[in-house]
Each structure stands twice: as structure tokens, then as C-alpha cells.
Legacy VTK file of the C-alpha trace (Angstrom):
# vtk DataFile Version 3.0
C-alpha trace
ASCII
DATASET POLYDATA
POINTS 262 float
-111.782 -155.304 -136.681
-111.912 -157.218 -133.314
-111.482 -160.654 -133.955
-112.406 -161.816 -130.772
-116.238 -161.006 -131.217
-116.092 -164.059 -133.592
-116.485 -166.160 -130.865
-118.796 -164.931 -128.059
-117.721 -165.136 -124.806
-114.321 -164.706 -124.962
-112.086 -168.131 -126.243
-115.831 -170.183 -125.894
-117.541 -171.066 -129.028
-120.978 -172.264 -129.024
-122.012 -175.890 -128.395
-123.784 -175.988 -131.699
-120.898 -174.287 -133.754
-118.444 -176.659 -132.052
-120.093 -180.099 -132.103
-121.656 -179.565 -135.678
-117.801 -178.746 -136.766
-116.595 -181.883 -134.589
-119.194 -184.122 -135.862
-119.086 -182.999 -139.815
-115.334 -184.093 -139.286
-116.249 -187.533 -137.426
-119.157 -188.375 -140.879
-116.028 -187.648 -143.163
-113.761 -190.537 -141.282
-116.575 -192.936 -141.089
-117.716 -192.349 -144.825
-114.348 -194.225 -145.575
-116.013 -197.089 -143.960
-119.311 -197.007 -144.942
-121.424 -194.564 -147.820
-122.495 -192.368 -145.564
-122.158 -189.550 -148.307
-123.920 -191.575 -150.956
-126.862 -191.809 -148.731
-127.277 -188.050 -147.579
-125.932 -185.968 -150.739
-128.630 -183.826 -152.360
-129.772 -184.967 -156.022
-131.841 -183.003 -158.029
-134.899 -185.316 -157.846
-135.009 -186.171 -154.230
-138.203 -183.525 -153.954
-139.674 -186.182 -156.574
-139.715 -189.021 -153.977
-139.659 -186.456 -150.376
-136.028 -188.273 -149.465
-135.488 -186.144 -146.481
-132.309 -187.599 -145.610
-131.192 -186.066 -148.866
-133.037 -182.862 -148.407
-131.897 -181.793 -144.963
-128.706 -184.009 -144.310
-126.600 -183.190 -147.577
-124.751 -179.961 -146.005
-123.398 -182.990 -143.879
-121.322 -184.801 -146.668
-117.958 -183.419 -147.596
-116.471 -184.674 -150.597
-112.373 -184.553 -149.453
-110.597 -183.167 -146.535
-109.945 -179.472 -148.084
-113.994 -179.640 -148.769
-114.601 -180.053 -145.469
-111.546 -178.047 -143.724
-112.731 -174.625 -145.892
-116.432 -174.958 -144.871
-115.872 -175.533 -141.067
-113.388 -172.569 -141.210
-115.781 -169.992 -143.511
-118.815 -171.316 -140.937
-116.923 -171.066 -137.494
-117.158 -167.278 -136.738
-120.797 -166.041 -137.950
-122.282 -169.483 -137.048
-120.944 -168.981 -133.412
-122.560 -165.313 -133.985
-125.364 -166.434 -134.792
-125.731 -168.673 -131.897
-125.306 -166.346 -129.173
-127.809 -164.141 -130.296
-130.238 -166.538 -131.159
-129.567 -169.231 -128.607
-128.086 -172.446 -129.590
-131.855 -175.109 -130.198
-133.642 -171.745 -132.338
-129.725 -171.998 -134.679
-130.291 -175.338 -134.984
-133.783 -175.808 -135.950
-132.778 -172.825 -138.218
-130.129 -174.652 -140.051
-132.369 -177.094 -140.365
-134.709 -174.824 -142.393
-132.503 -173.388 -144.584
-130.886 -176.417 -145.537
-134.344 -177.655 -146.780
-135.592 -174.412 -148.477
-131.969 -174.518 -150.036
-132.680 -178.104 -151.511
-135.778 -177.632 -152.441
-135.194 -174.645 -154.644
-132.072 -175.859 -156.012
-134.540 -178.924 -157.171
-136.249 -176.813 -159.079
-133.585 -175.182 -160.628
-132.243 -178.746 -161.446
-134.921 -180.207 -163.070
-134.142 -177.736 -165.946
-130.816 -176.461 -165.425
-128.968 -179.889 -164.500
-130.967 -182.946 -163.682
-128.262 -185.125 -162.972
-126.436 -182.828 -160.902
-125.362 -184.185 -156.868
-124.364 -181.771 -153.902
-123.335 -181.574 -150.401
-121.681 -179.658 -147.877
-122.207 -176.968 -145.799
-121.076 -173.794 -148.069
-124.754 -173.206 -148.607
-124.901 -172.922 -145.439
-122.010 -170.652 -145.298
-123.012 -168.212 -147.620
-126.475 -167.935 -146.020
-124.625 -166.357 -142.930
-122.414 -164.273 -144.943
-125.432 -162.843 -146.928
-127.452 -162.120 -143.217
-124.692 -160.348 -141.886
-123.782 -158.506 -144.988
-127.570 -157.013 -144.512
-127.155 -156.321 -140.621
-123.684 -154.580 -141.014
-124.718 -152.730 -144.401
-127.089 -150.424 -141.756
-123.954 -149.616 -139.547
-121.620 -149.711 -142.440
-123.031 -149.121 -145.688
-119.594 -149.096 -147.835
-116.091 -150.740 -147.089
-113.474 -147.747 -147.844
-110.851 -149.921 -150.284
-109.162 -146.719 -151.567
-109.360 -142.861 -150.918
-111.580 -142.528 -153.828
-113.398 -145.835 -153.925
-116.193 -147.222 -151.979
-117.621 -150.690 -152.087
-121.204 -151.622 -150.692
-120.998 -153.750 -147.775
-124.582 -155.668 -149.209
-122.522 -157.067 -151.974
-119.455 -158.022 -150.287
-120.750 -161.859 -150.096
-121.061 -161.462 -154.428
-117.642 -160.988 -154.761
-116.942 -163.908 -152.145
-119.648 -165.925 -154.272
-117.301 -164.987 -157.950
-114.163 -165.751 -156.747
-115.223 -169.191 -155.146
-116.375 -169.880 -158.203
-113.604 -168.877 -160.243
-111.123 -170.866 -157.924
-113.045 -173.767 -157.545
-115.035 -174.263 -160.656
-116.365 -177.551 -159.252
-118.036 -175.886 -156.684
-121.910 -175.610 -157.007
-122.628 -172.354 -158.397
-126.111 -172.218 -158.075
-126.179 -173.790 -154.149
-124.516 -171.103 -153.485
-126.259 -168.612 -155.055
-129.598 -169.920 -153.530
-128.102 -170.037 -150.368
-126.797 -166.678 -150.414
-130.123 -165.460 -151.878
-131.775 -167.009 -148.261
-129.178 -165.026 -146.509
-130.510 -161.740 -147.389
-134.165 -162.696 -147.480
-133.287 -164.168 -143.788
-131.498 -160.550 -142.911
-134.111 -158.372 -144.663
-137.133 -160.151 -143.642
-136.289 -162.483 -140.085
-139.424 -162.835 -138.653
-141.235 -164.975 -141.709
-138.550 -167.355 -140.592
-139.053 -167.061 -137.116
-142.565 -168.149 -137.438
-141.748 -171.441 -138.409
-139.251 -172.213 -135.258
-141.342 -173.221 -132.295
-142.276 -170.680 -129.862
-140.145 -169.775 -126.886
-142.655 -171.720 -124.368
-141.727 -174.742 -126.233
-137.678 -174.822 -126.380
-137.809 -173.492 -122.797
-139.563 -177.321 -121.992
-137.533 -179.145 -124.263
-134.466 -177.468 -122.614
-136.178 -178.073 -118.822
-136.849 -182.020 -120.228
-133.080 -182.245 -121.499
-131.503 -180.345 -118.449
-129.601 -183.625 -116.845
-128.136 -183.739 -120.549
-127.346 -180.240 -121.394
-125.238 -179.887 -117.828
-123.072 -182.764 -119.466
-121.908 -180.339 -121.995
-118.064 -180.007 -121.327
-117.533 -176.503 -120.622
-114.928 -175.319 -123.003
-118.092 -174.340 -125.427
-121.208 -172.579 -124.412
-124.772 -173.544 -124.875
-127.230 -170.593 -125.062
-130.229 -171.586 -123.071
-133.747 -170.129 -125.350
-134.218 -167.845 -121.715
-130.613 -166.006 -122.257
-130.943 -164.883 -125.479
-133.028 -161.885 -126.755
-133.447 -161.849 -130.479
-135.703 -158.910 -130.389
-132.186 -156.997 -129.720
-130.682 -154.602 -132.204
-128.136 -156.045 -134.291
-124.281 -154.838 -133.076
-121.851 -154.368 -135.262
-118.666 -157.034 -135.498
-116.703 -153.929 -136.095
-114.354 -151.212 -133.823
-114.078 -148.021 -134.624
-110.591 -148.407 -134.157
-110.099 -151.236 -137.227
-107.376 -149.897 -139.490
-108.396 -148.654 -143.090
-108.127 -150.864 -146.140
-105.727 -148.311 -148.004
-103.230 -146.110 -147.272
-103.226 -142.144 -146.886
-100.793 -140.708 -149.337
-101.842 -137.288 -148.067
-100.284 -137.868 -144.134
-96.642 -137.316 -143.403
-94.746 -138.541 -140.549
-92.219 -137.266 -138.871
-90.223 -140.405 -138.540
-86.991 -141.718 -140.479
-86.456 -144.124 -143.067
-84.999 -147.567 -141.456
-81.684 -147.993 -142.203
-80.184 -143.998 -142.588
LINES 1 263
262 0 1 2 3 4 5 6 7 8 9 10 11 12 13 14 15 16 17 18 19 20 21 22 23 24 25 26 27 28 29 30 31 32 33 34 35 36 37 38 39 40 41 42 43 44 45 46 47 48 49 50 51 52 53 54 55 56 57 58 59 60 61 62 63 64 65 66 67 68 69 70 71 72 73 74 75 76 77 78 79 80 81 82 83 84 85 86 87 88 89 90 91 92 93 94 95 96 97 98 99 100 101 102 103 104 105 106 107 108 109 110 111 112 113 114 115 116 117 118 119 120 121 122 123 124 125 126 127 128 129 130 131 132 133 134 135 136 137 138 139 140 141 142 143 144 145 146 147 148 149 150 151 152 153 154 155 156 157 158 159 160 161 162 163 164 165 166 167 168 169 170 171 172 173 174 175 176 177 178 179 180 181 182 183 184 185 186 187 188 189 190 191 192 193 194 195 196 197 198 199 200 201 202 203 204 205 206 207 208 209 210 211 212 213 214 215 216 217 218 219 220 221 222 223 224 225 226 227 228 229 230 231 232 233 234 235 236 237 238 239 240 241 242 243 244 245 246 247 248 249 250 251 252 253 254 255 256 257 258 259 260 261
């Protein structure tokens, strides 16, 4: 697997990726000093009242360090993915999105599931990216190879990430992640009903134009993907080489080499 297509452009991550990691980080220091979180964290009858601080801002709040550390980690690589191909205002608008279809279904779960459930942070967010790629590599590579005798279907690998979250973190939310892994594939299989609602080309192009002074002031360790670089009407490529090494090992080969040591 090459590594190094995690982060497009070489050692430069995107300007989104990096500043929403860098400014998740800077929220969970000042919540110490004021309730940032208790402002912004998703209850289950915020859709009651239309609190859209709560129904767009809760993948912001982090509940401890490790919280936070794991999500910026698990977002990092397809986030910065995602950003290069889809340039870096369309991601963010996006997130935006998601984050509030993700809230409001899990609202409606909650009313009759567990009403006085609260949430936040951005593994929703994180498993919508896993699920979207898990749907654009399944068509390259529609099975992982884990023995000689034993495939596994690369559209469920994000299921067994899902079960075992869940299993070592039983405080985790369950059922925001499920939603937001259920967005991921609807957002893999079927893109464009999701594109609709971004605005048009024409328009980020202006905003871009309007913000140009600003957008030169972006340092330039990271990259910001101007709406006239990026294609999305491109094919998908796949993260993988054809050179990664297997996940088991072939009983059947022999070397001709000696055992260390005789």
C-alpha cells in the first residue's frame, strides 16, 4: 500500500484537513475555560427547537484528549483524499452536510431509541469517509485476500471497523456511527444527489476570486485546492500499488535461503 497517497502532494496536507485538525485541538483547550462543548454537542431534541449550533457544530466537541487524538488520526488521510479531489470549499460545505443529515437522523432515532442521549465528535464524520472509499475501492478491489483460502469484501471492511470500535469503546455512540457510515455509502454509491446541494462551480470560483488576498495568506506547508484545479467528474484511483505485500503468507513457496543462525 503506498502510504504516501494519504496525503496528496507529497508531505502537503490540505488546508481544510490541516486547520480543521488544528482548530478541533485549539476548541478542546479553550473548553477548559469556557463550555464550549456544552453549547455545540448534539442532543436528541435539538431538531425540536432547529438549534443549529447543535446540529452542525457537535462533530466539533471532543469529550477528552484520546477522543479527540483518535478522530483527528482516523480523519487525517481520507479527509486529505477527499480534498484534493474535490477541492478544499466543495469538502467543506460537504462536511457541513453530512454533519447535519447525520444529526438529524440520529434525532429521529433518539426520540425512540434514547431521548436523553448527547454526542459529539467527529467519528461520524470519520466513518462517512471510510464507508465512501470502501465503495470506490470495492470496484478496483472487490475482496481483501486475508488467507490463501479466504476472501473478505472490501464494501464491508468499514463494518468490522464499526464492531470493534464498539466493542473497545462501548461508550462510543453506536448508532452515530452507524448513520454516519450508512451516509458514506449512500455518498459513494449515489454522489451526485449530494452534489446538487453544494453550490455550483460559478459560485465557489467568486467566492474564491472575493477571498483571494486571504487565501494567498495560507502558509504553504498545506495546500488549498482552488474549485478550478479539481475535477470531480474524474474516475476514482485506487489508494493501492500493485506492489502492496499480501495479508498472509504462502506456505506453498520455498526459498532458497538459510535459516539465521546455522
Amino acid at each position: 500500500m503506498n502510504w504516501r497517497s494519504y496525503i496528496p502532494s507529497g508531505p502537503k496536507p490540505g488546508a481544510l484537513t490541516a486547520g480543521l485538525c488544528i482548530f478541533m485541538f485549539i476548541l478542546y483547550a479553550l473548553n477548559w475555560i469556557l463550555p464550549i462543548n456544552d453549547a455545540i454537542v448534539l442532543e436528541v431534541d435539538a431538531l425540536k427547537g432547529i438549534k443549529l449550533n447543535r446540529l452542525t457544530l457537535y462533530p466539533l466537541a471532543h469529550m477528552s484528549f484520546l477522543h479527540l487524538f483518535f478522530n483527528c488520526i482516523s480523519i487525517f488521510g481520507p479527509l486529505s483524499l477527499f480534498e484534493a479531489s474535490h477541492g478544499t470549499v466543495f469538502t467543506g460545505v460537504m462536511l457541513n452536510l453530512l454533519a447535519l443529515f447525520t444529526a438529524i437522523i440520529y434525532c429521529l432515532v433518539g426520540m425512540l431509541l434514547f431521548p436523553n442521549s448527547r454526542v459529539g465528535g467527529a467519528s461520524g464524520w470519520c466513518f462517512t469517509l471510510f464507508g465512501y472509499y470502501a465503495v470506490k475501492e470495492s470496484r478496483f478491489r472487490p475482496h481483501y485476500q486475508i488467507t490463501a483460502n479466504y476472501k473478505f469484501p472490501t464494501l464491508y471492511s468499514p463494518v468490522v471497523v464499526l464492531m470493534v470500535v464498539f466493542v473497545l469503546f462501548p461508550g462510543s455512540s453506536f448508532w452515530g456511527h452507524f448513520i454516519g457510515l450508512g451516509l458514506g455509502y449512500l455518498l459513494g454509491f449515489k454522489e451526485n444527489w449530494f452534489a446538487v446541494l453544494v453550490p455550483p462551480t460559478s459560485i465557489i470560483s467568486k467566492i474564491e476570486h472575493w477571498l483571494d488576498r486571504w487565501i494567498g495568506m495560507i502558509p504553504p506547508i498545506v495546500t488549498y485546492y482552488r474549485e478550478a484545479s479539481v475535477d470531480r467528474s474524474m474516475e476514482y484511483t485506487s489508494i493501492y500499488q500493485d506492489d502492496q505485500l499480501p495479508l498472509y503468507n504462502n506456505d506453498n513457496y520455498r526459498g532458497q535461503g538459510r535459516v539465521l543462525g546455522s
